[in-house]
BAFI-3210 file (N, C-alpha, C; in Angstrom, 3 decimals, decimal comma, padded with zeros to 6 digits):
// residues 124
n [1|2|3|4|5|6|7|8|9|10|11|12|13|14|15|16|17|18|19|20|21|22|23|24|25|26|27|28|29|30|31|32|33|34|35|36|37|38|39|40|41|42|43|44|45|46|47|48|49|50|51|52|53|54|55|56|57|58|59|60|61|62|63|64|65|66|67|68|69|70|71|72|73|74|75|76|77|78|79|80|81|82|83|84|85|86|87|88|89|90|91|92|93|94|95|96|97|98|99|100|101|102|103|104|105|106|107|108|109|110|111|112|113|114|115|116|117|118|119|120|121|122|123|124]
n.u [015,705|017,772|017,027|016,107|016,704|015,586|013,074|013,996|016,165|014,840|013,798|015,538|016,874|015,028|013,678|014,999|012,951|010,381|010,567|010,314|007,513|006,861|008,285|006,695|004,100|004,770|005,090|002,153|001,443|002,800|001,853|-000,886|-000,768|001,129|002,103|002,900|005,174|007,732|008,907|010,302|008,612|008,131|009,841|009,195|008,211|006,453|003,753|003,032|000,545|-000,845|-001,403|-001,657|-001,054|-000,604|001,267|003,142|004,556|006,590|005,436|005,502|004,190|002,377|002,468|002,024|-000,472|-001,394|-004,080|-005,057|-008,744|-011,396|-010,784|-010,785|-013,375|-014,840|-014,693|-015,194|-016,523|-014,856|-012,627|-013,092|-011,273|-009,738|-007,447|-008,884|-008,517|-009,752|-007,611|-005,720|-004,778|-003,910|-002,099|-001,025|001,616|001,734|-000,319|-000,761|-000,133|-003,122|-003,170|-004,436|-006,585|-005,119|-004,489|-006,496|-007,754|-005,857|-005,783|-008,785|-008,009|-006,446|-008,042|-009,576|-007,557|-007,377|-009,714|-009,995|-007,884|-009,249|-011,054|-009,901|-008,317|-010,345|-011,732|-009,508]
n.v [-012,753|-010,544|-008,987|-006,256|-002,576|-000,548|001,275|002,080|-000,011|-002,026|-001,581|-001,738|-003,611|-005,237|-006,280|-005,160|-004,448|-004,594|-003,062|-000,171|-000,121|-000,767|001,502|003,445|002,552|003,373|006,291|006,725|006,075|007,812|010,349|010,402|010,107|012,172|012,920|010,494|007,814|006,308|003,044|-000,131|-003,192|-006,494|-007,369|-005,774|-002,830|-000,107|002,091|004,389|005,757|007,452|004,766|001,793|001,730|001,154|-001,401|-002,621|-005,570|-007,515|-010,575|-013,084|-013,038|-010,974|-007,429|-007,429|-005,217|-004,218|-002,910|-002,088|-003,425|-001,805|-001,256|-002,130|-004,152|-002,459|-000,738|-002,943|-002,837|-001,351|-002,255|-004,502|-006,073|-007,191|-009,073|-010,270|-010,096|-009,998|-007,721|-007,343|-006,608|-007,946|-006,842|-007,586|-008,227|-007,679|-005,436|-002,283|-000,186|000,555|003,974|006,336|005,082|003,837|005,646|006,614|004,853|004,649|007,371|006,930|004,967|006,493|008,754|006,965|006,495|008,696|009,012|006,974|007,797|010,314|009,639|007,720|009,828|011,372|009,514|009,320]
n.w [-001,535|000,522|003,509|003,515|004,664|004,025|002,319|-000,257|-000,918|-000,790|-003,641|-005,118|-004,995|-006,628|-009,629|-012,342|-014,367|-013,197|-010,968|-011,759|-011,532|-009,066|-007,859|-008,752|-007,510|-004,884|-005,104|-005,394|-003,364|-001,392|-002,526|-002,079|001,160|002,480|004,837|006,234|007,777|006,275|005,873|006,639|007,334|008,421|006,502|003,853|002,367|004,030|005,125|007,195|009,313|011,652|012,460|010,758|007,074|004,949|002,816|000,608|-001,856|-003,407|-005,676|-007,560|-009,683|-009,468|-007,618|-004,668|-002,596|000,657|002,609|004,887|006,751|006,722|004,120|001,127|000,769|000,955|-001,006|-003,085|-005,625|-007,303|-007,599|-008,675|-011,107|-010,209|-008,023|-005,155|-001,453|001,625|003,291|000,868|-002,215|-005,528|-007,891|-011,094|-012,926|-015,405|-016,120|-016,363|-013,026|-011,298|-010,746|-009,819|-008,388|-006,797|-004,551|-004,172|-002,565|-000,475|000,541|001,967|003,830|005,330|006,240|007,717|010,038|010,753|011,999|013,912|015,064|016,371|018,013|019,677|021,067|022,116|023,969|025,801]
ca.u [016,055|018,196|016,107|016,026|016,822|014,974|012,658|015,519|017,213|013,827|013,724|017,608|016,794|014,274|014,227|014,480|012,059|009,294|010,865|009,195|006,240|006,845|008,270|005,116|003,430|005,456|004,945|001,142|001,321|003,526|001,461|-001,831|-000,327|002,359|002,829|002,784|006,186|008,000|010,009|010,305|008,070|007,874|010,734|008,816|007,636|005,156|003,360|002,076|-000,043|-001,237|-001,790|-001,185|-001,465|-000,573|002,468|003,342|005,644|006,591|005,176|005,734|003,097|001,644|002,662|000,637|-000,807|-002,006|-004,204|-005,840|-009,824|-012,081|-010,953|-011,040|-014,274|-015,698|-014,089|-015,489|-016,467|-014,186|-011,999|-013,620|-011,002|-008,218|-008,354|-008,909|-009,129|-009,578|-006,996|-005,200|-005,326|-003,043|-002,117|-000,791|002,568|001,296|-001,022|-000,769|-000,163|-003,917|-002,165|-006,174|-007,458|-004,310|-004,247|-008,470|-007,615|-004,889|-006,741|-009,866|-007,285|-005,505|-009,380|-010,296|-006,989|-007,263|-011,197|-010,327|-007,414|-009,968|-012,035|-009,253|-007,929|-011,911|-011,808|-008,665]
ca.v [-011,354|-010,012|-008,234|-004,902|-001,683|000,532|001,015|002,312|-001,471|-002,670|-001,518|-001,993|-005,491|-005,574|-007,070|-003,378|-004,473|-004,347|-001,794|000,897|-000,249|-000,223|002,997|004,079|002,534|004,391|007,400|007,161|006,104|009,146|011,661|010,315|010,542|013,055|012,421|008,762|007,652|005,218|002,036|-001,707|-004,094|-007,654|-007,250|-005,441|-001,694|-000,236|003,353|004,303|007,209|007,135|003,079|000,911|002,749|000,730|-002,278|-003,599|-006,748|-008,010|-011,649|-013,887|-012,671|-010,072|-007,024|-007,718|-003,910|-004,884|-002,079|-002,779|-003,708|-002,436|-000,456|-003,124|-004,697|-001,356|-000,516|-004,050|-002,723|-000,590|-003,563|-006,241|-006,316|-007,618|-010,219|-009,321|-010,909|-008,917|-006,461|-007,784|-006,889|-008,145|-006,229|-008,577|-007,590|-007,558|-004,540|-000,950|-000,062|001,719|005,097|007,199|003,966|003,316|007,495|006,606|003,705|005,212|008,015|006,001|004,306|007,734|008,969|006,078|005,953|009,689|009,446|006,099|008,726|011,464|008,661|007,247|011,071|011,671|008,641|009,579]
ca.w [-001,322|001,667|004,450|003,615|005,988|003,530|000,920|-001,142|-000,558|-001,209|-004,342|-005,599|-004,864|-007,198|-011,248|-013,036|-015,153|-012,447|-010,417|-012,361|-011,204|-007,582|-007,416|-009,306|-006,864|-004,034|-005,404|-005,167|-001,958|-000,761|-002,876|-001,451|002,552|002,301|006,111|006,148|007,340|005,010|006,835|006,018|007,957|007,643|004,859|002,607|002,543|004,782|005,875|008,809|009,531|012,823|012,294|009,875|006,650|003,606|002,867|-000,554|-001,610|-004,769|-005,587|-008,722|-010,810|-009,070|-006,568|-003,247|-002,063|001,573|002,873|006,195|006,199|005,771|002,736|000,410|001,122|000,677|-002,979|-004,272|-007,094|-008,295|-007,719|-009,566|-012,266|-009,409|-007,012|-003,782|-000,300|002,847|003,242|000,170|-003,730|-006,422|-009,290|-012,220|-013,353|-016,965|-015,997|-015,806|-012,240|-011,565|-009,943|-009,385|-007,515|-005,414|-004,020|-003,517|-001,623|000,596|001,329|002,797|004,898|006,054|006,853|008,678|010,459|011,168|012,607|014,929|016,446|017,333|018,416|021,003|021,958|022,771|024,844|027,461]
c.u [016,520|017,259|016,592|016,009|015,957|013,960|013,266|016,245|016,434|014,014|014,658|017,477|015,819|014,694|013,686|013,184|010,344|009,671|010,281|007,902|006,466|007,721|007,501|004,235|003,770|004,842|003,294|000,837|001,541|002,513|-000,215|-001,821|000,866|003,314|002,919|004,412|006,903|008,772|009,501|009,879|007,662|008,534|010,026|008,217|006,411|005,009|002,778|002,020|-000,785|-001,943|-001,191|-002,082|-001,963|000,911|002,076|004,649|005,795|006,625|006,037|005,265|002,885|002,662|001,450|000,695|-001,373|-003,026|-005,561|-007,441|-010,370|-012,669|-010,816|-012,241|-015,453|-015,579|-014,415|-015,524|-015,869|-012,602|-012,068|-012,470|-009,311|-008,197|-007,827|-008,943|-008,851|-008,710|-005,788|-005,586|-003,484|-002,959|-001,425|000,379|002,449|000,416|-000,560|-001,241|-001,582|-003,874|-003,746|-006,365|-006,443|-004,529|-005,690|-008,378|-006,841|-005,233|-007,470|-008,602|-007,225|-006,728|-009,658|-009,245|-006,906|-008,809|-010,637|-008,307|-008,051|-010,441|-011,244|-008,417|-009,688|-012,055|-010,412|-008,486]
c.v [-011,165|-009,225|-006,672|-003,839|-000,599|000,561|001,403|000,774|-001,966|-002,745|-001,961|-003,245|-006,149|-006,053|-005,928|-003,406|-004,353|-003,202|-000,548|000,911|-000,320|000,958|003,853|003,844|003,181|004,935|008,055|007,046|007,685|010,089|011,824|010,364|010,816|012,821|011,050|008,710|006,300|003,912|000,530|-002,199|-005,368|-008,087|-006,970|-003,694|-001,305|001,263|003,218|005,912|007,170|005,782|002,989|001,633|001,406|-000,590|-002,912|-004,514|-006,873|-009,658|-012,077|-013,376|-011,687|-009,076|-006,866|-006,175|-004,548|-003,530|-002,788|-002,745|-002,013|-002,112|-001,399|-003,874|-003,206|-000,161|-001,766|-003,993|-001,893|-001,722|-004,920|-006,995|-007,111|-008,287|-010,235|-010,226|-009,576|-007,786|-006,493|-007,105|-007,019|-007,834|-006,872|-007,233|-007,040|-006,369|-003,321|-000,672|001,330|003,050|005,922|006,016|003,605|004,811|007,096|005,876|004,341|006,215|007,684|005,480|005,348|008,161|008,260|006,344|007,616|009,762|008,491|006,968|009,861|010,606|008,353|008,991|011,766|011,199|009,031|010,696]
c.w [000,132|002,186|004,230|004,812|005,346|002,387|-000,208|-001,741|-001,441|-002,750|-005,690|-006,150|-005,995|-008,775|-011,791|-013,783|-014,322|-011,210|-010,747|-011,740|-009,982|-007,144|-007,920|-007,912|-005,259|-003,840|-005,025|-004,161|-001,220|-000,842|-002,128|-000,044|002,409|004,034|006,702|006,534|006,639|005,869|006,262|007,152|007,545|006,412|003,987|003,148|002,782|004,958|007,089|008,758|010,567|012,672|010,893|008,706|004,999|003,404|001,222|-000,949|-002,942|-004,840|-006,848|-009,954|-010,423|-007,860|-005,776|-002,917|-000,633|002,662|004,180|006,337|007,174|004,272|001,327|000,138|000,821|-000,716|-003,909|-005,373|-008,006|-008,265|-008,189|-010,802|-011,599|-008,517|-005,771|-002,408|000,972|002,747|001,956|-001,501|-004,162|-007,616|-010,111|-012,587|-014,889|-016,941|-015,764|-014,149|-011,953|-010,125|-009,114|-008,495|-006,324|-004,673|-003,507|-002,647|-000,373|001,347|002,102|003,676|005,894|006,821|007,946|010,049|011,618|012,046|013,670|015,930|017,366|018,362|020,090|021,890|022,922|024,259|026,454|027,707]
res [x|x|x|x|x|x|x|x|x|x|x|x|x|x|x|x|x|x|x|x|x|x|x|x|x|x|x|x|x|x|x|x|x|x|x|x|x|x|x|x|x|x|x|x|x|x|x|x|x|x|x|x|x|x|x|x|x|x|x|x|x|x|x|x|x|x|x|x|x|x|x|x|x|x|x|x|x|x|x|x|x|x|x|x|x|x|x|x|x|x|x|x|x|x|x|x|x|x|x|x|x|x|x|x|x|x|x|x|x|x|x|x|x|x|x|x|x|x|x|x|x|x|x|x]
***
């Protein structure tokens, strides 16, 4: 795949047949941080909401979600059914993209990402 300038590109680029599913998964991104802005990092699509928000890729088998720790590690078990490593889960292309659990996830990020800015505006 050519390096993308957009998640638009991103997507174009994609095999229609799984495309659906990552602009599903977009979508829950967006709707779960409405101010998140959208941009390609690392050739693949990324948020940012005051930090690093959220980034997903499309693998072989699976689309990689990459959501920074330690919101993963702290959803274990509502993640048991997907296989996980640190800031990592992989959703199986053969699966219903789960839309409630990605918006729960993204949130907790946006939270965290929104407490460790009070945190550093406190600090200077």
């Amino acid at each position: 795949m050519k390096r993308p300038k957009s998640v638009d590109e991103y997507l174009a680029a994609t095999p229609e047949e799984v495309r659906v599913k990552l602009s599903e998964l977009r979508r829950a991104i967006k709707a779960a941080a409405p101010k998140a802005e959208e941009r390609i990092s690392y050739g693949m699509p990324y948020y940012d909401y005051k930090g690093r928000l959220a980034y997903f890729r499309l693998a072989a088998k699976h689309i990689g979600l990459y959501i920074p720790p330690p919101v993963v590690d702290e959803h274990k078990k509502e993640l048991k059914d997907y296989e996980t490593h640190r800031a990592t889960i992989r959703l199986p292309l053969g699966k219903k993209v789960p839309i409630t659990l990605i918006k729960k996830l993204v949130r907790a990020r946006a939270r965290k990402n929104d407490d460790e800015a009070k945190q550093k505006a406190a600090r200077n």
